[in-house]
MIDOSE-1310 file (N, C-alpha, C; in nm, 2 decimals, decimal comma, always signed):
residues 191
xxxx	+4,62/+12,35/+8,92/+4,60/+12,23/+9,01/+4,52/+12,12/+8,93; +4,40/+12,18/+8,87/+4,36/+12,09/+8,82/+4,42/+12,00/+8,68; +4,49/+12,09/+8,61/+4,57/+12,05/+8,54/+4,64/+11,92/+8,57; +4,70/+11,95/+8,67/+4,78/+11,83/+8,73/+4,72/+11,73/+8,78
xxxx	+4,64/+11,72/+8,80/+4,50/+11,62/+8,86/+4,47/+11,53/+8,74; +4,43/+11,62/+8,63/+4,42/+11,54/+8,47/+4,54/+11,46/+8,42; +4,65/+11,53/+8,41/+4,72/+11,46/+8,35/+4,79/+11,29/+8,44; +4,77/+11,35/+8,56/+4,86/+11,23/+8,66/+4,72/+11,11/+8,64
xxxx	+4,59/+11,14/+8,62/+4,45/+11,08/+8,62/+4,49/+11,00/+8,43; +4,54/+11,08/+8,36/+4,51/+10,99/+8,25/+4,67/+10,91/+8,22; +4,77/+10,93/+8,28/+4,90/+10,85/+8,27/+4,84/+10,74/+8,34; +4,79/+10,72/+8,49/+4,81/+10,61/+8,60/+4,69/+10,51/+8,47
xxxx	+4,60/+10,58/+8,44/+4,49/+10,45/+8,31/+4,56/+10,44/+8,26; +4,65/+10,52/+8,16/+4,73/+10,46/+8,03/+4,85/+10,33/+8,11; +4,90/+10,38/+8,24/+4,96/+10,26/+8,29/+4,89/+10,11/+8,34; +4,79/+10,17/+8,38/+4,72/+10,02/+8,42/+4,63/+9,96/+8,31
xxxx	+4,57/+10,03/+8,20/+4,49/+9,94/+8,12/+4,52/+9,84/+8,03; +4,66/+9,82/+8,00/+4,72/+9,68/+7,95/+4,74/+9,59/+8,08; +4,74/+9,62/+8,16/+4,74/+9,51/+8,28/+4,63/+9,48/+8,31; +4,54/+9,57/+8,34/+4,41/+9,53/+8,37/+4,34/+9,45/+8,27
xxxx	+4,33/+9,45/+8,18/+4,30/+9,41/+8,04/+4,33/+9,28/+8,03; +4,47/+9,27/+8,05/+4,55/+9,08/+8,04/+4,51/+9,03/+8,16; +4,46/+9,09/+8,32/+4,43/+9,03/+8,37/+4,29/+8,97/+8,39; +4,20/+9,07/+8,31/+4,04/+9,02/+8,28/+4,07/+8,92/+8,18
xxxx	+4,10/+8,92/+8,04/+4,13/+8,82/+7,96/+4,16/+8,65/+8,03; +4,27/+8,69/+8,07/+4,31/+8,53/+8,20/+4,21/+8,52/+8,31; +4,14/+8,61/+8,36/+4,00/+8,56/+8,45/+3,92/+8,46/+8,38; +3,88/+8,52/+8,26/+3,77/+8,51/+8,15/+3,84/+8,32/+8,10
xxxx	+3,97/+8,31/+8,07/+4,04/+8,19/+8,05/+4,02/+8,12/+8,18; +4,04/+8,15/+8,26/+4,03/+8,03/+8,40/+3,91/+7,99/+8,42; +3,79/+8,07/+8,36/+3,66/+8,05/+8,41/+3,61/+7,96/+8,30; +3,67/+7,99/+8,22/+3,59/+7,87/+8,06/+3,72/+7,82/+7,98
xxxx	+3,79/+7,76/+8,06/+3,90/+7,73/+7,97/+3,88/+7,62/+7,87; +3,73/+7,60/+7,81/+3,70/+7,51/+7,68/+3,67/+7,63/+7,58; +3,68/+7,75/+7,58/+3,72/+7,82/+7,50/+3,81/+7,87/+7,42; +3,91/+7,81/+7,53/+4,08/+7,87/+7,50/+4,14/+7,71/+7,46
xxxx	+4,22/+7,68/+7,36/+4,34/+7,63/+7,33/+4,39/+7,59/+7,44; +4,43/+7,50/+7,54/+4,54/+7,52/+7,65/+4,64/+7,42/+7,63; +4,61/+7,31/+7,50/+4,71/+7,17/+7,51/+4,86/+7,23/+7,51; +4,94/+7,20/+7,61/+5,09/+7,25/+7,59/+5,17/+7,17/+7,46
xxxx	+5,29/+7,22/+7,45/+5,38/+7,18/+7,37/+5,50/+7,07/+7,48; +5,52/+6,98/+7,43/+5,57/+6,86/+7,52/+5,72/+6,78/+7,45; +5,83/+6,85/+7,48/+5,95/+6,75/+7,48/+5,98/+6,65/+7,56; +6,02/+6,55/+7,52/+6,12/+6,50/+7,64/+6,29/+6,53/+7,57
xxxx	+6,37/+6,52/+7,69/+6,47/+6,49/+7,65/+6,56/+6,43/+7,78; +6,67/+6,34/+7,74/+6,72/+6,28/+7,88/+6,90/+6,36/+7,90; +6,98/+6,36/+7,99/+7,10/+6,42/+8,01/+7,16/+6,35/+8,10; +7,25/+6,33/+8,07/+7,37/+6,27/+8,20/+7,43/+6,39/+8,24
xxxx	+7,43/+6,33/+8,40/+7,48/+6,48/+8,52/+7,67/+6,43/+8,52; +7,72/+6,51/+8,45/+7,85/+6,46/+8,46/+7,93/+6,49/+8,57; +7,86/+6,59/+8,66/+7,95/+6,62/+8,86/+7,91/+6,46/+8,94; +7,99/+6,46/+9,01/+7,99/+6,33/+9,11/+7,84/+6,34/+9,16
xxxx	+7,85/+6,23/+9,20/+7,70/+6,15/+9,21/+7,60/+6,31/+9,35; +7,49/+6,31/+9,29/+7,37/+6,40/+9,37/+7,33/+6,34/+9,46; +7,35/+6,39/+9,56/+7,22/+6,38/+9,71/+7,16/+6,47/+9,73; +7,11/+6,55/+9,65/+7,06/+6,70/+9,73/+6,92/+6,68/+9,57
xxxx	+6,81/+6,71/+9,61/+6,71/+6,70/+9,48/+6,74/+6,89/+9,48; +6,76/+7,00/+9,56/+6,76/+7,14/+9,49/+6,92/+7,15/+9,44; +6,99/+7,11/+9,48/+7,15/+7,09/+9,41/+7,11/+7,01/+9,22; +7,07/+6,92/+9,25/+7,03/+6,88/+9,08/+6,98/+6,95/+9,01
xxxx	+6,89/+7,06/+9,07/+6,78/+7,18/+8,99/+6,90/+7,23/+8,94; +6,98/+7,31/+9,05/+7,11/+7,40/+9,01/+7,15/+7,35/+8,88; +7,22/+7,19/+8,92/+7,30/+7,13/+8,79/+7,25/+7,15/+8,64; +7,13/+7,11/+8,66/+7,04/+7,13/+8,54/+7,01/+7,28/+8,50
xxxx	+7,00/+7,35/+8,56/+6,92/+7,50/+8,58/+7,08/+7,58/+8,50; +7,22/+7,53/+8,54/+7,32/+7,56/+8,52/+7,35/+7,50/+8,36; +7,37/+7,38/+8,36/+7,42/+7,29/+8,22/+7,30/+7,33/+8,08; +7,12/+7,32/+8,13/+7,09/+7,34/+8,04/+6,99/+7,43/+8,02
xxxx	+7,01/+7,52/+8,09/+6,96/+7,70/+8,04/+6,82/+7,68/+8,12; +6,78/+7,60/+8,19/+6,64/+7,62/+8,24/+6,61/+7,70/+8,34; +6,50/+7,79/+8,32/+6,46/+7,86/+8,41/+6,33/+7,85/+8,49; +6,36/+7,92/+8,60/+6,21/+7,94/+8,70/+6,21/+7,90/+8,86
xxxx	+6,09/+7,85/+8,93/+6,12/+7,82/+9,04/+6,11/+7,66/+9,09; +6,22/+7,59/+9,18/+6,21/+7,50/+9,20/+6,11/+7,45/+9,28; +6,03/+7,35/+9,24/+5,90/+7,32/+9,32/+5,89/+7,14/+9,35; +5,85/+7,07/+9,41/+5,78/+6,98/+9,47/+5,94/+6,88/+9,47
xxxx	+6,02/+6,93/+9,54/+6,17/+6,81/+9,50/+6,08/+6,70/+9,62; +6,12/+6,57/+9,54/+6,12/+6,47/+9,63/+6,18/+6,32/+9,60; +6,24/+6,27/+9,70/+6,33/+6,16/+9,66/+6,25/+6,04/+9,68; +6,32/+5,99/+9,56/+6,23/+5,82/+9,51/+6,34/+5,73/+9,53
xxxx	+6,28/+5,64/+9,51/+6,36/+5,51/+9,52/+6,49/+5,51/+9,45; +6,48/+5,55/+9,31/+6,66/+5,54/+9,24/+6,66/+5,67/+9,23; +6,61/+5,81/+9,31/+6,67/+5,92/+9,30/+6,64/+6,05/+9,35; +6,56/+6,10/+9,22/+6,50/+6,22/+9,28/+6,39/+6,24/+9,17
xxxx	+6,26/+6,34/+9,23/+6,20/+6,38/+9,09/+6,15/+6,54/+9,16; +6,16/+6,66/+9,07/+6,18/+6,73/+9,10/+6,09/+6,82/+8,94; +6,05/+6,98/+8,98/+5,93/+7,03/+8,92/+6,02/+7,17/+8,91; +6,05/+7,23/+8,81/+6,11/+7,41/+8,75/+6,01/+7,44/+8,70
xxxx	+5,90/+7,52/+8,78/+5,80/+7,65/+8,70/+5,85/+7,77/+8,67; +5,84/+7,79/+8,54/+5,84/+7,94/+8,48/+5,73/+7,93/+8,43; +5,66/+8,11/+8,40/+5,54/+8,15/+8,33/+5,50/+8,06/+8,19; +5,42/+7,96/+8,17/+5,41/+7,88/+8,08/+5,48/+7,76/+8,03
xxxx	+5,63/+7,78/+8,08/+5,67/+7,68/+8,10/+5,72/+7,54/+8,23; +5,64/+7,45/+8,19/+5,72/+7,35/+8,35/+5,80/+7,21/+8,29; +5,91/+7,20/+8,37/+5,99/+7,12/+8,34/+5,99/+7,04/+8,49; +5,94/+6,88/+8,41/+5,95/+6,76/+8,54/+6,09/+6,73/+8,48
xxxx	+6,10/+6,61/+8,63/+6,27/+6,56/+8,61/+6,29/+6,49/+8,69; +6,30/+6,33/+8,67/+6,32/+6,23/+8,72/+6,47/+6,22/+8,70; +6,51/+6,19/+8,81/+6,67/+6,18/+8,80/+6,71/+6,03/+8,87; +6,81/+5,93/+8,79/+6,85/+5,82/+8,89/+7,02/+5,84/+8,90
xxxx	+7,00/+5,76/+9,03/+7,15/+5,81/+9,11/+7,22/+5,70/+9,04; +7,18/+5,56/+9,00/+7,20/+5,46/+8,93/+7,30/+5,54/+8,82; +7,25/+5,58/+8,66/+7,26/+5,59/+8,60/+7,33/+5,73/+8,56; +7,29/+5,84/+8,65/+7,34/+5,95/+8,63/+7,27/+6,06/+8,54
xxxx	+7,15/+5,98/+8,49/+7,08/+6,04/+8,44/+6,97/+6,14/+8,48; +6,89/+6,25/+8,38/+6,81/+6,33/+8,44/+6,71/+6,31/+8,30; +6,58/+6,23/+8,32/+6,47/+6,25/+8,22/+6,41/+6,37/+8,27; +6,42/+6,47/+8,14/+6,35/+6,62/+8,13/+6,22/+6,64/+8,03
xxxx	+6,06/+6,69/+8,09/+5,97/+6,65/+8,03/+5,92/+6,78/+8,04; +5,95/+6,85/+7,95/+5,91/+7,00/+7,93/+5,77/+7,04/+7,85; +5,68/+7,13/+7,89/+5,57/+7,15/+7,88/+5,55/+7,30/+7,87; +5,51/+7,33/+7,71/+5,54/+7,49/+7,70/+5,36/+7,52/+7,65
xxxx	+5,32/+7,60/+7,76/+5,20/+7,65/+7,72/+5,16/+7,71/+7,64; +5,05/+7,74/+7,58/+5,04/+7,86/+7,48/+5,02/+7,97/+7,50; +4,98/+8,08/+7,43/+4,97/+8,23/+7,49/+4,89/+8,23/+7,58; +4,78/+8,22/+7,62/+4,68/+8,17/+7,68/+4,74/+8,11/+7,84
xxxx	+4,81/+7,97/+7,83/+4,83/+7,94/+7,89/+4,93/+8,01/+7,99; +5,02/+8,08/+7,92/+5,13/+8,16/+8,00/+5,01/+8,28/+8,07; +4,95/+8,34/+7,98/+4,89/+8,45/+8,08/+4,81/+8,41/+8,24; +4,76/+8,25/+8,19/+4,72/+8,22/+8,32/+4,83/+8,20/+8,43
xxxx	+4,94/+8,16/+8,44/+5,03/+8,18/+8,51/+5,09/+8,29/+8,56; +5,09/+8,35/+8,41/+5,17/+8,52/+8,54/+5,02/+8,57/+8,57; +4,93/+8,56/+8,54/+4,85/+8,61/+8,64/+4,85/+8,54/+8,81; +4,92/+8,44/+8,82/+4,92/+8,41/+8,97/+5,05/+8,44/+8,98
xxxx	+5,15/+8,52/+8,97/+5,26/+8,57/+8,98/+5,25/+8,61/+9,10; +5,29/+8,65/+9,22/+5,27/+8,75/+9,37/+5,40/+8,74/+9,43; +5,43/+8,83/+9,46/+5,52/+8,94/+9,56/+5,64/+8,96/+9,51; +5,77/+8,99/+9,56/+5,83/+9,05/+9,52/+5,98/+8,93/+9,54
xxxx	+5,98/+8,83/+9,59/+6,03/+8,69/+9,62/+6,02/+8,60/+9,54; +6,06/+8,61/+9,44/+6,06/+8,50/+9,30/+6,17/+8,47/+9,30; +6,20/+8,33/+9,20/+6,29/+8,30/+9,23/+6,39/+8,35/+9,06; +6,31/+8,41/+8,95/+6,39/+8,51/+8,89/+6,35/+8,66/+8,91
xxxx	+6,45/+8,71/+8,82/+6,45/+8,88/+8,83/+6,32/+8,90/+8,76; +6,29/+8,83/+8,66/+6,14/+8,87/+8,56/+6,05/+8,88/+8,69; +6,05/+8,76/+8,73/+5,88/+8,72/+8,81/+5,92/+8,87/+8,92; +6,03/+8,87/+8,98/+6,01/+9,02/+9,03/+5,96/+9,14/+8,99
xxxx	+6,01/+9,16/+8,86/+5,97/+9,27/+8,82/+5,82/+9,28/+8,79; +5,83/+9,19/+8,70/+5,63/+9,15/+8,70/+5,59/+9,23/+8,85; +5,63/+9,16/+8,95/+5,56/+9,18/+9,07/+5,57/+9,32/+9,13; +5,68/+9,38/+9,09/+5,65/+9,53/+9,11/+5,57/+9,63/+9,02
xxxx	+5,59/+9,58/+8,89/+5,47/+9,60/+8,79/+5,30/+9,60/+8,82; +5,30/+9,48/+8,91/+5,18/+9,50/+9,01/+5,16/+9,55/+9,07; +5,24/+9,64/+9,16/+5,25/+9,70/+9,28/+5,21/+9,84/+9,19; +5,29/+9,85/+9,10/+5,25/+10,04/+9,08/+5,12/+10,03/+8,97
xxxx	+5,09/+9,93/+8,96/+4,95/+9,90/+8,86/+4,85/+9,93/+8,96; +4,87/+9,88/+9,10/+4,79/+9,92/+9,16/+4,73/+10,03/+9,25; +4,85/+10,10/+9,26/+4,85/+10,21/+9,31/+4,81/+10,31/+9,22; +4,84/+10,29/+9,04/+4,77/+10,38/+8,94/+4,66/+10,36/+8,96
xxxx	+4,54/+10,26/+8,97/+4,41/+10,22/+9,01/+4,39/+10,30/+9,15; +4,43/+10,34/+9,29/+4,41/+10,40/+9,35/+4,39/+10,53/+9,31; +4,52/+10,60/+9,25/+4,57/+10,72/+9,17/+4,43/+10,79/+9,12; +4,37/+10,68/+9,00/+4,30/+10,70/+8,92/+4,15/+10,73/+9,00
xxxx	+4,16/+10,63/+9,09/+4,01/+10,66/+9,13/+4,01/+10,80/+9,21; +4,11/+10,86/+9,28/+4,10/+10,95/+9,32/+4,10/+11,09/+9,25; +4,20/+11,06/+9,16/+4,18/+11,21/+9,08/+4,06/+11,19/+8,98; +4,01/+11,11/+8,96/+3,89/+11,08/+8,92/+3,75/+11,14/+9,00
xxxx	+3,76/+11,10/+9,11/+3,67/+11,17/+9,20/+3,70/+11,32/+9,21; +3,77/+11,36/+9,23/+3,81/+11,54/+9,22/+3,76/+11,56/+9,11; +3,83/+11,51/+8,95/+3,77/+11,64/+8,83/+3,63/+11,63/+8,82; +3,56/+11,47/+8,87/+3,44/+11,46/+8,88/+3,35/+11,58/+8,95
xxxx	+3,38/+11,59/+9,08/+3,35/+11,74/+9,14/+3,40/+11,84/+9,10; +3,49/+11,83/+9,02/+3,54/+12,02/+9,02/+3,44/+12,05/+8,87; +3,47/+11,96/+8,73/+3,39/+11,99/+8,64/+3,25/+12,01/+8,62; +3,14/+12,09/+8,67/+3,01/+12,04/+8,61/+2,97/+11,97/+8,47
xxxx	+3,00/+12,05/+8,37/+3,00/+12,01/+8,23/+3,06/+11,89/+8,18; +3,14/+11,81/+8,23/+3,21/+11,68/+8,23/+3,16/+11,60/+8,31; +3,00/+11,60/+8,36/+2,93/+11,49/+8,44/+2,87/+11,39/+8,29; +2,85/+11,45/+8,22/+2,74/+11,37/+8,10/+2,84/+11,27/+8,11
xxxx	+2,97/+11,36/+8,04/+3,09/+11,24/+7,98/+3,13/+11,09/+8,09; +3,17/+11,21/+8,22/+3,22/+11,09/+8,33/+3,09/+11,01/+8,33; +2,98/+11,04/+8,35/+2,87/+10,94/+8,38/+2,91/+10,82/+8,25; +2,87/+10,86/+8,15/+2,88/+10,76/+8,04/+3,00/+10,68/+8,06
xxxx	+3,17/+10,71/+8,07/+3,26/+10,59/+8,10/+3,25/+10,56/+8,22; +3,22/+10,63/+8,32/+3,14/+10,54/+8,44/+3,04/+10,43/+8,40; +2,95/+10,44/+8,34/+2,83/+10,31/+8,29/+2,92/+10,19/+8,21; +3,04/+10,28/+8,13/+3,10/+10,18/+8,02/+3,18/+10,09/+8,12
xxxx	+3,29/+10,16/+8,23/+3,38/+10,08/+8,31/+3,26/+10,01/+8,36; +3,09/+10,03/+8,47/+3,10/+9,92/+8,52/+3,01/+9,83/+8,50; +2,97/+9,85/+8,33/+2,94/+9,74/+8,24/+3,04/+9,64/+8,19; +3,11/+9,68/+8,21/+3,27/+9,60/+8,17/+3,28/+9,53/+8,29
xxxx	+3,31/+9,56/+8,40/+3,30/+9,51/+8,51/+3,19/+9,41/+8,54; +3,08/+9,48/+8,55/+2,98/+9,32/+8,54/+3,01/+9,21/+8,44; +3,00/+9,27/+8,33/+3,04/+9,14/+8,23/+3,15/+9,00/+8,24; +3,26/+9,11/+8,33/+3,33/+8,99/+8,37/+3,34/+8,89/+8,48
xxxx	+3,24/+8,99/+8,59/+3,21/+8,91/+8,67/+3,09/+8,79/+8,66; +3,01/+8,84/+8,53/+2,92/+8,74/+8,49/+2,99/+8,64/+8,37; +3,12/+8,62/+8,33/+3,14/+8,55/+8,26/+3,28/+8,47/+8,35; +3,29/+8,54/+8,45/+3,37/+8,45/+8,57/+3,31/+8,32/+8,63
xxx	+3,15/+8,37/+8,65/+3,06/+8,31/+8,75/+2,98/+8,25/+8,69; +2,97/+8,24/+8,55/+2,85/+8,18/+8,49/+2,93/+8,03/+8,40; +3,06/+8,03/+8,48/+3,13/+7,89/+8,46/+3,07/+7,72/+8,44
């Protein structure tokens, strides 16, 4: 039994400590982001919509989302005077887009974050309702990340009681995790 206790105890850490990890990192970045690099990378580029004329600002995402490979979720569509202007987030990347009904055109102003910058985004990644398959899976990726952090803390608590001789050890990565832990709450808060 105990056996099984250890090993399900040191998979669910080896599962969650690259998550946990990227998502202390991205705390650490939101909280001092004059530490981090964040200037994106910035195209423009302009396209003529060759389907009959648009009235729909989420039908133009489609057009666009279809003709030229862009991905993510459609966000803030709103219609202006000669059209539409309309916002595709993906993780690090966002693509504005002013479109006139005039002309037929779509000015595309693409903004690609850096590593940094993308981790701050999927870290606000949540639930299972995205509007690609990634951002889903990410989000189930969170789901069993957290339930290995449940996992962990429990069978953690058991070998902690069952072993005498393994208190020195647990005590010491106990002091280490919640030295680690303060540190980031002190470098979250001391913004």
């Amino acid at each position: 039994m105990y056996r099984w206790f250890r090993n399900t105890h040191l998979v669910a850490g080896l599962l969650a400590v690259p998550f946990v990890l990227m998502y202390g990192l991205s705390a650490v970045q939101m909280s001092h982001a004059g530490w981090f690099s964040m200037k994106p990378t910035v195209t423009e580029t302009t396209v003529t919509i060759a389907s009959s004329p648009v009235n729909d600002g989420r039908a133009l995402a489609r057009i666009l989302m279809d003709q030229n490979h862009l991905r993510g979720e459609i966000r803030q569509v709103k219609a202006t005077d000669s059209g539409f202007q309309l916002q595709i987030d993906h993780p690090g990347t966002v693509y504005r887009v002013e479109y006139s009904s005039q002309t037929h055109q779509a000015a595309i102003r693409t903004s690609v974050a850096p590593f940094m910058g993308m981790l701050n985004r999927i870290h606000h990644i949540a639930g299972l309702r995205n509007a690609s398959f990634i951002m889903d899976v990410w989000g189930g990726w969170v789901v069993a990340v957290s339930l290995c952090l449940f996992v962990l803390g429990l069978t953690g608590i058991y070998m902690w009681f069952r072993l005498y001789q393994e208190r020195v050890i647990g005590s010491i990565l106990l002091a280490v995790s919640l030295g680690y832990s303060l540190t980031l709450i002190l470098l979250i808060r001391a913004a």
